[in-house]
C-alpha positions as a printed NumPy array, in Angstrom:
array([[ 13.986, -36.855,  -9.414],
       [ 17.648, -36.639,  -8.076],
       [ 18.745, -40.814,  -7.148],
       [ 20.863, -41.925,  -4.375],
       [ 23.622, -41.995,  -6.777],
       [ 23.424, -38.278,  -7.763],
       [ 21.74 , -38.72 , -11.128],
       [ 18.381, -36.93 , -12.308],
       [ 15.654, -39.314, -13.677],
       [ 12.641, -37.247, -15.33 ],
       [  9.435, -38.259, -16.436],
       [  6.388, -36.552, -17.627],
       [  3.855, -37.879, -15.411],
       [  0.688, -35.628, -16.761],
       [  0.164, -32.688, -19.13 ],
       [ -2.817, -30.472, -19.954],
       [ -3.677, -28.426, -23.207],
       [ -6.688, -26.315, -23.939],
       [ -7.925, -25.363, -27.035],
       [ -7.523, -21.534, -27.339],
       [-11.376, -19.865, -27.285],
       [-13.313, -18.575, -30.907],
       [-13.643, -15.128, -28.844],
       [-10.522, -13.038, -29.339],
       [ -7.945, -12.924, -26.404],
       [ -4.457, -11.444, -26.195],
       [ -1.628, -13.39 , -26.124],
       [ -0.419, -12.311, -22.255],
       [ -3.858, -13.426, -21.483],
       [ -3.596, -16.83 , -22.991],
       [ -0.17 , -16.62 , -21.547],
       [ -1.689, -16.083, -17.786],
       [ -4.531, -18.522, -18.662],
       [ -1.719, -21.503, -19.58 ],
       [ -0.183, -20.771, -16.602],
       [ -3.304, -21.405, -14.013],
       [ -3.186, -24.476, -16.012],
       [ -0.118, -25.451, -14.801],
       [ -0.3  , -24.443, -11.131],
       [ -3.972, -26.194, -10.752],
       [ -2.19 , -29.024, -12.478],
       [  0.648, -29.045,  -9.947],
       [ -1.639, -29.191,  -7.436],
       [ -3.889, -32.492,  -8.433],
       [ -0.552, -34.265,  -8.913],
       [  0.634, -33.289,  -5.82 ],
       [ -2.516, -34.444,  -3.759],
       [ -2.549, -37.877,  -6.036],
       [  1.115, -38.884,  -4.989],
       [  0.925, -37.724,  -1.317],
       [  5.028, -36.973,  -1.241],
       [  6.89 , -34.708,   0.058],
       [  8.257, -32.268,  -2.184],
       [ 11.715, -30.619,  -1.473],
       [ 11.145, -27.993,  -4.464],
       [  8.442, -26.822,  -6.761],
       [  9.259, -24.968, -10.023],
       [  7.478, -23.31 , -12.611],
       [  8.426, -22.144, -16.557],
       [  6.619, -19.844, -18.774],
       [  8.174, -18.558, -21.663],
       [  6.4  , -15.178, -21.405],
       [  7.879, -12.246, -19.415],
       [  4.466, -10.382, -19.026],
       [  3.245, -13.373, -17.15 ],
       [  5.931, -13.154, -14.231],
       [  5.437,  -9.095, -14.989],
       [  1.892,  -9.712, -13.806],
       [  2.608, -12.279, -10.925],
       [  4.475,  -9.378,  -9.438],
       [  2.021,  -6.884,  -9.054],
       [ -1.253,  -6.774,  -6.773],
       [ -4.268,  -9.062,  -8.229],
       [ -6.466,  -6.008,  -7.205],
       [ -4.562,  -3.693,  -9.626],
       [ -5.795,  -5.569, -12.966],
       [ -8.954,  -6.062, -14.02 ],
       [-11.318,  -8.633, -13.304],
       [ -9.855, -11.478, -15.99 ],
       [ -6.397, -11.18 , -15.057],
       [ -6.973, -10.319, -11.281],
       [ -8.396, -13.243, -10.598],
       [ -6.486, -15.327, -12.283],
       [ -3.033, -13.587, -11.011],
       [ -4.926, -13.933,  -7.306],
       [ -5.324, -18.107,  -7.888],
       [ -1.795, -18.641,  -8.902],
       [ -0.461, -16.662,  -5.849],
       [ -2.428, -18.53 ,  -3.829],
       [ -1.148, -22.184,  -5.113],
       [  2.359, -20.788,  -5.801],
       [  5.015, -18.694,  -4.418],
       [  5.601, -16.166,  -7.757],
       [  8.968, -15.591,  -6.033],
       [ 10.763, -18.292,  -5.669],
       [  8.932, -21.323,  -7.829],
       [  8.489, -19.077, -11.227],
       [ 11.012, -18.761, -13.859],
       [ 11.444, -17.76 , -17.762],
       [ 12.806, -20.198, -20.009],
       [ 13.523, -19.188, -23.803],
       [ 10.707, -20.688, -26.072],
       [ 12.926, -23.648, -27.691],
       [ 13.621, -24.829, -24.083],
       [  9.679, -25.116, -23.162],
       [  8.159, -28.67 , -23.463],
       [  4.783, -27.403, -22.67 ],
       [  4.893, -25.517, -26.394],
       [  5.168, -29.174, -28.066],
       [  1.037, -29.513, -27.247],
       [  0.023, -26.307, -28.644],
       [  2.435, -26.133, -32.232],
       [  1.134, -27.477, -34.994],
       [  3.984, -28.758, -37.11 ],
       [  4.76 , -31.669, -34.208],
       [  4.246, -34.933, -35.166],
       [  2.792, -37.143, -32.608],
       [  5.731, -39.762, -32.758],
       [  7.491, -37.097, -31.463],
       [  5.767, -37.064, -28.229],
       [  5.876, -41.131, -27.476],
       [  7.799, -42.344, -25.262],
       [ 11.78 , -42.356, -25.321],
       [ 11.386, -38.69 , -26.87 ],
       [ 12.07 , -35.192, -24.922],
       [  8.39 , -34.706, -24.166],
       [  8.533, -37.469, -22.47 ],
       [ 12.011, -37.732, -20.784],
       [ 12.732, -34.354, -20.766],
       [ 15.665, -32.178, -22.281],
       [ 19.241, -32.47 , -22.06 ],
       [ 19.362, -28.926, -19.879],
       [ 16.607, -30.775, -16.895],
       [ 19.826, -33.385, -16.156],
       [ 22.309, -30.261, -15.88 ],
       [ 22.746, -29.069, -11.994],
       [ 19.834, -25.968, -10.947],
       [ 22.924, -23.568, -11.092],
       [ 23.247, -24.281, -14.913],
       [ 19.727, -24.292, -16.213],
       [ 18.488, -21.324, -18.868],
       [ 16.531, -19.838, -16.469],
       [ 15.954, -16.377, -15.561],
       [ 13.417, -14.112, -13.107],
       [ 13.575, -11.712, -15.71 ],
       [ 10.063,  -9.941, -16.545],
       [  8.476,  -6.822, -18.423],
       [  6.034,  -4.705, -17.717],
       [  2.19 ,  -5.716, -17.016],
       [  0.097,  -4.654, -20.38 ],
       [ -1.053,  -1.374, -19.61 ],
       [ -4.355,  -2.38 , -21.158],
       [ -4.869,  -4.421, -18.329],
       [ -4.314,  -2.418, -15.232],
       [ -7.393,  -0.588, -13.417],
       [ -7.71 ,   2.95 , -14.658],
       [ -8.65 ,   4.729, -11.476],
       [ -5.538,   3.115, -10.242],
       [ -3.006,   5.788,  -9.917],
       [  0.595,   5.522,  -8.431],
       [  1.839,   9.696,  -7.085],
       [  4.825,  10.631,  -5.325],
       [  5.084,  13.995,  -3.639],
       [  7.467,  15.094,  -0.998],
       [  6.469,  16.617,   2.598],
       [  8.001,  19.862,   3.397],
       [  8.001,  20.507,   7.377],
       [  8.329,  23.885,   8.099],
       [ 10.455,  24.678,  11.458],
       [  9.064,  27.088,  14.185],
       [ 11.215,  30.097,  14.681],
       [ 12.525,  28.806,  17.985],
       [ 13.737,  25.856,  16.213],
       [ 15.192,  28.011,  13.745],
       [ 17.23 ,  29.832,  16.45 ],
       [ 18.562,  26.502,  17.402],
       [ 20.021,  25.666,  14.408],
       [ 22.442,  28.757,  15.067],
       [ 25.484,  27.766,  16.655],
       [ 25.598,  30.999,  18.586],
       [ 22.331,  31.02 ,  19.745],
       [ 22.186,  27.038,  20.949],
       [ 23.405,  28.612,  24.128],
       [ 20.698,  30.346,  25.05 ],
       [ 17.843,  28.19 ,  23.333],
       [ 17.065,  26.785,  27.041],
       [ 17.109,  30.709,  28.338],
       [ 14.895,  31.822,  25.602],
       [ 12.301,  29.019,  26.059],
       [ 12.181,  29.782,  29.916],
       [ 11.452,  33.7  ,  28.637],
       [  8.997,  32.472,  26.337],
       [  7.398,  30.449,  29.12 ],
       [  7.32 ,  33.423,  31.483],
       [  5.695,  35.73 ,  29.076],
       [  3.325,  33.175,  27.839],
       [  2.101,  32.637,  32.395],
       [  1.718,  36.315,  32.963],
       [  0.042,  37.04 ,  29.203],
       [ -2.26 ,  34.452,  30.523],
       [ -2.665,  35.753,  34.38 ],
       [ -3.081,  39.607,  32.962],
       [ -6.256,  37.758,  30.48 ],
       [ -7.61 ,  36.001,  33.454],
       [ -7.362,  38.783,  35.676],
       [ -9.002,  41.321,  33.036],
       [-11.708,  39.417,  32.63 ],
       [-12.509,  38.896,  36.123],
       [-12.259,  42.743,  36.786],
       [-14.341,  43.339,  34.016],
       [-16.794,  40.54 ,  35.136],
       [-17.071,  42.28 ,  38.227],
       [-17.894,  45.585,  37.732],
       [-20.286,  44.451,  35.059],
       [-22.622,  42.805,  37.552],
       [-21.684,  46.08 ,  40.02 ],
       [-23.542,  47.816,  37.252],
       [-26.327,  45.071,  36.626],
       [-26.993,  45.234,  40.298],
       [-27.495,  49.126,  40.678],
       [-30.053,  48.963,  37.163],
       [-31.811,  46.128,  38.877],
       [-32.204,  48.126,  42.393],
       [-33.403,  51.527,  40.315],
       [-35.49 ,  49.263,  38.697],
       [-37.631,  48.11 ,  41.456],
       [-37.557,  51.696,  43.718],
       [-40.878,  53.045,  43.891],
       [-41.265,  56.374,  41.603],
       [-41.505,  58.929,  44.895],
       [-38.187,  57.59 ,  45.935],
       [-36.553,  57.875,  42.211],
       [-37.654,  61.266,  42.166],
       [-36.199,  62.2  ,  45.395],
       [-32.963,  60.637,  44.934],
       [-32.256,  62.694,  41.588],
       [-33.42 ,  65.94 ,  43.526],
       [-30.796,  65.257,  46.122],
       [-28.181,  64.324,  43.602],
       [-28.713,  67.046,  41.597],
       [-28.431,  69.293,  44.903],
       [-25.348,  67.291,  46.152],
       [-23.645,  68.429,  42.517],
       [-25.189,  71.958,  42.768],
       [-23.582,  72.141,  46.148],
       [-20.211,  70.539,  44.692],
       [-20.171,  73.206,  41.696]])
């Protein structure tokens, strides 16, 4: 706490340990797991004392914890995910987490085994904290820096590509990049636009000639069709004497 008189007073007011599991786990993991520890801890304390906190801070002396707070909980796998996804939730990675070099982390005093409890009673550092919590924020041994998440723990079908998108220009775009032919960019597209109406007239008009004659022709089939056979036969005699006469 800073007084009214601009001195710091600290205290330890509650700490946590766990007992590290028989089953095998990594170090980062035990790392990540201390951490939850401390945010979940944060948070009963706060609720207990109902104040108003100007600033909440966090240490861990391992870099691949802060290297894991800054990734996305849905890139790990399940044990760290969910664990990264908790502490975001009950801290702001960003501005309340910091690394501290080992020998400046009270929190390691409960998990070494050459301390001596008499060095934890009261009066001591554990208890009162150490000579570098009384210095101002600007001068504490703290850093944001981190390293890589372990590779081990990161989703495999999780993939980061890069590739570049090539737009290709149109050739009337092309022509406009020519200083001598920006002039006439706005004459060419009215050409273009001229020859791309009548093209399209000339279709229309083709097709409705052709559509025309077409059912000219369907019509005369349909009326041979349906003359009776007498009248058939006359009408090729006379045509073939209206040719005979022609010839």
């Amino acid at each position: 706490w800073e007084m009214m008189d601009g001195s710091v007073m600290c205290r330890l007011i509650s700490g946590k340990t766990r007992v590290a599991p028989k089953v095998k786990i990594t170090v980062p993991r035990m790392e990540l797991v201390g951490s939850l520890m401390a945010v979940r801890l944060a948070q009963k304390v706060k609720d207990s004392l109902q104040l108003t906190f100007k600033a909440v801070r966090y240490f861990t002396d391992s870099s691949a914890v802060l290297g894991m707070l800054k990734g996305e909980s849905g890139g790990y796998l399940e044990f760290v995910g969910t664990r990264v996804s908790e502490i975001k939730t009950k801290s702001e990675p960003d501005s309340e987490w910091f690394w501290i070099p080992t020998d400046c982390n009270l929190a390691d005093m409960g998990t070494r085994q050459n301390v001596q409890p008499q060095e934890m009673t009261q009066g001591t550092a554990y208890q009162d904290g150490m000579p570098w919590m009384y210095e101002p924020v600007t001068s504490w041994p703290v850093k944001k820096t981190f390293t890589a998440p372990p590779p081990e723990e990161m989703k495999k079908d999780i993939r980061q590509a890069a590739c570049n998108i090539v737009r290709e220009e149109n050739w009337i775009e092309r022509l406009a990049r020519q200083p001598q032919m920006g002039r006439s960019l706005e004459k060419l597209q009215r050409t273009v636009a001229y020859v791309v109406l009548i093209g399209s007239r000339f279709r229309k008009k083709t097709e409705s000639n052709r559509l025309r004659w077409e059912e000219e022709r369907g019509g005369k089939e349909w009326s041979e069709r349906g003359r009776p056979e007498q009248d058939k036969h006359k009408h090729n005699r006379r045509h073939t004497h209206t040719k005979q006469q022609h010839h």
